[in-house]
C-alpha positions as CSV (number, residue, x, y, z in Angstrom):
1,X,0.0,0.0,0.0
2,X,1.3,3.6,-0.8
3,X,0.1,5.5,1.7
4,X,-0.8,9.3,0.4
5,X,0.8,12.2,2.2
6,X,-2.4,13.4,4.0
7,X,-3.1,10.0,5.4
8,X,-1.8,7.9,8.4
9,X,-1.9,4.3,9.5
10,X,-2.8,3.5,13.1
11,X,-2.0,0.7,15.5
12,X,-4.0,-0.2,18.9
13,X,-4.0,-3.2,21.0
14,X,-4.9,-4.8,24.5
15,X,-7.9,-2.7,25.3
16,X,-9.7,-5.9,27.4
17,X,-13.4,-4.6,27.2
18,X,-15.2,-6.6,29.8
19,X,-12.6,-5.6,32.7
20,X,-12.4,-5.2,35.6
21,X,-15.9,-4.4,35.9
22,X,-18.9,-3.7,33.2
23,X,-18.8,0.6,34.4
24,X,-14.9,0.6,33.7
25,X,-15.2,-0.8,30.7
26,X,-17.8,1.1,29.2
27,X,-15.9,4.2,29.7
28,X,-12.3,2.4,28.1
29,X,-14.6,1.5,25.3
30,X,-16.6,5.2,24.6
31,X,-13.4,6.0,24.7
32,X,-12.0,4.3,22.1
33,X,-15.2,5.3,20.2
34,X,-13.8,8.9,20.6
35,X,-10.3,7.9,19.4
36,X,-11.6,5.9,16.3
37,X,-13.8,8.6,15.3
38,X,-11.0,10.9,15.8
39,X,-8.5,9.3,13.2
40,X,-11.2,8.4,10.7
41,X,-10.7,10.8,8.1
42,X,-7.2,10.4,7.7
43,X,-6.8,6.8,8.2
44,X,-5.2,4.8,5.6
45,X,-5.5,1.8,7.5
46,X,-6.2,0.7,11.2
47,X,-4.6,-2.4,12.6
48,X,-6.2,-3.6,15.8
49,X,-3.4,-5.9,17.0
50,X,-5.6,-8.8,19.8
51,X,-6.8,-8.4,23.1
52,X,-10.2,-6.0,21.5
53,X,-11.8,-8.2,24.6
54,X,-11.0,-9.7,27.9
55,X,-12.7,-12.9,27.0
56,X,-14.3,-13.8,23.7
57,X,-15.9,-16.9,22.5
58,X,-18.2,-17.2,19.0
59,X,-21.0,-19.8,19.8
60,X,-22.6,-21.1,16.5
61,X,-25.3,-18.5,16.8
62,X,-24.4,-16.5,19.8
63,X,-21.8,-13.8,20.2
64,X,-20.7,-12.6,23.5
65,X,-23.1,-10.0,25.5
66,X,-22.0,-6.0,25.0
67,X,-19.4,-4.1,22.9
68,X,-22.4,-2.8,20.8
69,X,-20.5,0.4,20.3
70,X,-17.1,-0.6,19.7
71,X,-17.8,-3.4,17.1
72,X,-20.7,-0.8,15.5
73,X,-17.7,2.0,15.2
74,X,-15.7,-0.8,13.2
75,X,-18.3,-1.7,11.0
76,X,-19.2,1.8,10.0
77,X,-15.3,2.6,9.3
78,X,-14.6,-0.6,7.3
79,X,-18.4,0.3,5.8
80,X,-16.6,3.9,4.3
81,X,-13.6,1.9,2.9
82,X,-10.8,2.5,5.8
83,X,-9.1,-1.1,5.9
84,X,-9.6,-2.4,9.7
85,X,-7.4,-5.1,10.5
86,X,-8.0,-7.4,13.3
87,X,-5.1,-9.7,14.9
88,X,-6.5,-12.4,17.7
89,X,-5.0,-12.0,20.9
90,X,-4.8,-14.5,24.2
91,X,-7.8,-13.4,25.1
92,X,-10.0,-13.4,22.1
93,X,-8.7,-16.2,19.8
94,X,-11.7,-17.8,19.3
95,X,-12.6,-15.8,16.3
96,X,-14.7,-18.3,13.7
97,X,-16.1,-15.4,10.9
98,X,-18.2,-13.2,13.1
99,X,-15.8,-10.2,12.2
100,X,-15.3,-11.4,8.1
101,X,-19.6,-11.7,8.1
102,X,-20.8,-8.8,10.1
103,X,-18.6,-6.2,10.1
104,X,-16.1,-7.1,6.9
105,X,-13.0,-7.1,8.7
106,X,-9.8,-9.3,8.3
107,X,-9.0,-11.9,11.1
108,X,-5.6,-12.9,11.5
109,X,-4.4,-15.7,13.6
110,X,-0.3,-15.3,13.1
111,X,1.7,-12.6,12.6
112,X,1.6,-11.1,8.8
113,X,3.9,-8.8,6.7
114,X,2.9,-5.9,5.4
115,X,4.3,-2.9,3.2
116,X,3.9,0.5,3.1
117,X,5.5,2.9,1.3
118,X,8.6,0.7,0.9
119,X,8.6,0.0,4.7
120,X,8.3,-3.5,5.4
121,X,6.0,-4.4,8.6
122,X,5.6,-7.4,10.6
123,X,2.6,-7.3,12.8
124,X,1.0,-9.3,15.4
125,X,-0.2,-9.4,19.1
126,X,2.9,-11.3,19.6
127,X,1.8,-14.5,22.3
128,X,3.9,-17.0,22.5
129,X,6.5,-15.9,20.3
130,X,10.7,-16.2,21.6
131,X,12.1,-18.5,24.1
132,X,10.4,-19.8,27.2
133,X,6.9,-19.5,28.3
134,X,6.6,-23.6,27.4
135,X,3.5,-23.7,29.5
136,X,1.4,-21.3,27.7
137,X,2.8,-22.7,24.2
138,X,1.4,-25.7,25.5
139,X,-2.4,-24.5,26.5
140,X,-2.3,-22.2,22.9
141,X,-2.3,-25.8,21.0
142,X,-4.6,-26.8,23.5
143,X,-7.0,-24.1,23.3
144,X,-6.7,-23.8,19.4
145,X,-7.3,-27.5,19.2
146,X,-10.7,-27.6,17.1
147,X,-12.2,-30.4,19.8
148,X,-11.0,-28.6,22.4
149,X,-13.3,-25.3,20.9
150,X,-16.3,-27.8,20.3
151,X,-16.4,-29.1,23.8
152,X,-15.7,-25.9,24.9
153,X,-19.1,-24.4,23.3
154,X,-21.2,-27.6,24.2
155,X,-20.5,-25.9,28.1
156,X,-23.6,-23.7,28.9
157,X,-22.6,-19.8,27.7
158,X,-23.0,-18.5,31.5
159,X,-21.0,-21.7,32.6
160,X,-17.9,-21.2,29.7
161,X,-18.1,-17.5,29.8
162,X,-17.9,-17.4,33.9
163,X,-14.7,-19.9,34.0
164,X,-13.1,-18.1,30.9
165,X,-13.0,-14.3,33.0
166,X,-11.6,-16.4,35.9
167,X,-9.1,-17.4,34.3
168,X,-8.1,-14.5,32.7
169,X,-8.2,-12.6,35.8
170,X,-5.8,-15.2,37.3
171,X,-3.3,-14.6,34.2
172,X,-3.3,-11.1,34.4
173,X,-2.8,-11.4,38.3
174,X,0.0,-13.6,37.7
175,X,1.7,-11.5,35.1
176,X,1.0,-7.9,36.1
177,X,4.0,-7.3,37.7
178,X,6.2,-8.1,34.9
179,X,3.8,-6.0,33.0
180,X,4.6,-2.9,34.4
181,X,8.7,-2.4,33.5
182,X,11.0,-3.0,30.8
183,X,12.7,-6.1,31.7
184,X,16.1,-5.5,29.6
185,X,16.7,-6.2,26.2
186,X,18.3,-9.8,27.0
187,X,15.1,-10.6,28.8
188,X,12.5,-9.6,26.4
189,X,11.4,-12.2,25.0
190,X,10.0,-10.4,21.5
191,X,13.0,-8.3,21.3
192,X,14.7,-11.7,21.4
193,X,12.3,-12.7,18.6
194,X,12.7,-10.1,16.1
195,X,16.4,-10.3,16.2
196,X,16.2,-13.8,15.7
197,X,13.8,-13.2,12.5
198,X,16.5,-10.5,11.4
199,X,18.7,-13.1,11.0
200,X,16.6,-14.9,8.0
201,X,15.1,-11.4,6.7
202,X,14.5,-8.0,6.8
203,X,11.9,-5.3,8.5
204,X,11.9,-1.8,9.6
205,X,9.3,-2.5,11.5
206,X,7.9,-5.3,14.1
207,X,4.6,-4.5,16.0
208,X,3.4,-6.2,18.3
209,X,0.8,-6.1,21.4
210,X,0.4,-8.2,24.6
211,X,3.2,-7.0,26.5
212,X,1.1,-4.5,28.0
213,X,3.7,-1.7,28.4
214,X,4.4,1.1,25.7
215,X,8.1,0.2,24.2
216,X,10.4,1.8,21.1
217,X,13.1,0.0,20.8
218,X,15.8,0.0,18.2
219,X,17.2,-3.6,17.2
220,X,19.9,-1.9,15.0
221,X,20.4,0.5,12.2
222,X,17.3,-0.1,10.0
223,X,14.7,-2.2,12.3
224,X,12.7,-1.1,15.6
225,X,10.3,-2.8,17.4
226,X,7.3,-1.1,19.0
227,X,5.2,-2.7,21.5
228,X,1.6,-1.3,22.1
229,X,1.1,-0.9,25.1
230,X,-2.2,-1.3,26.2
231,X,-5.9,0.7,26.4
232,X,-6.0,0.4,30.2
233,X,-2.8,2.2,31.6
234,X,-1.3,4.0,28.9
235,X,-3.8,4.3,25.8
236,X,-1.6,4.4,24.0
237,X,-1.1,3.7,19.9
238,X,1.4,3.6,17.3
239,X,1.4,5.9,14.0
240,X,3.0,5.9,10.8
241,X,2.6,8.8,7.7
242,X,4.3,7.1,5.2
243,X,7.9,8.5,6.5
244,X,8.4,8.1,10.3
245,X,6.3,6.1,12.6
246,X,5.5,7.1,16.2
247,X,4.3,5.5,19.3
248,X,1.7,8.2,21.1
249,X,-0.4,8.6,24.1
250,X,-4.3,9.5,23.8
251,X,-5.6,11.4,26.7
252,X,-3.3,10.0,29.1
């Protein structure tokens, strides 16, 4: 994509509508409304990089109660022919074509390369990629396992939907504090990552979510790698005009 010189491309991630209570999140998600209706009109393209929800699950005819205005704001942005891009997170993997049916937008499981303006991108939410974390790896098969998702909906919606939020509030307690500071460059585990795909090829750019803390960080000469940050803390989102790209705060 050639992006023109009045336009911009935006990246967002981890905003965990449904947290840590419904009042809380209606107000991280209005807004988000405000942001998204904000950047509209010079939007080239909007990546929304995983995490949109705290939990979500796509029954074979039931979608998860709430997020009316959020999903509605998508719709009527991919509606005017602005590209909205949606990457799965941890939380919300359990896409299956609610997004491509309703509201025409892109769901991407694994990270994807993109081009713009003769920058090359490689974006993502970025969960379980790099060394360690073996036990998550593990439940990620598990949980992408197409039995697994089938028994998983056979489970009464108040009955999945209840265990699924406990669960994720017992991740996020367990990984909060790690959340909060960079852990050095030797001991992040995506920084590890993208150097180890610079070894086999090239990017300027590698964007990613899920760490949950707003991070610039230049791999060497040519390459940087941006992390999100997250809707909750920080809202904070990434920018590129075609030239530079810029990691920003909104309302902080």
């Amino acid at each position: 994509m050639q992006i023109p010189p009045d336009k911009r491309v935006y990246f967002l991630s981890d905003f965990h509508l449904g947290v840590p209570d419904r009042l809380t999140s209606i107000q991280r998600e209005k807004l988000l409304v405000k942001f998204l209706n904000e950047i509209r009109h010079d939007a080239a393209a909007i990546f929304i990089v995983g995490d949109l929800f705290d939990f979500w699950y796509e029954y074979k005819k039931v979608v998860p109660k709430g997020f009316v205005r959020i999903l509605g704001k998508m719709a009527e942005i991919a509606d005017t022919g602005v590209p909205v891009y949606f990457f799965v997170g941890n939380h919300d993997m359990w896409m299956n074509g609610y997004f491509e049916s309703e509201l025409n937008i892109p769901v991407y499981h694994e990270p994807q390369e993109f081009e713009f303006n003769g920058k090359k991108f490689l974006i993502g939410h970025g969960d379980g990629l790099g060394p360690g974390d073996q036990g998550y790896k593990f439940l990620k098969k598990i949980f992408r396992n197409k039995i697994c998702r089938w028994l998983f909906g056979v489970l009464p919606p108040f009955v999945g939907m209840g265990l699924a939020h406990y669960f994720s509030r017992s991740s996020r307690a367990a990984t909060g504090k790690d959340d909060s500071h960079f852990l050095g460059e030797d001991q992040e585990w995506l920084i590890v990552y993208c150097r180890e795909v610079l070894q086999k090829k090239h990017f300027d750019y590698f964007i990613f979510g899920h760490r949950h803390l707003p991070i610039d960080f230049r791999l060497n000469n040519e390459s940087r790698y941006i992390n999100l940050g997250d809707w909750i803390r920080y809202n904070s989102y990434a920018v590129f005009d075609g030239v530079n790209l810029e990691l920003k705060y909104y309302e902080k």
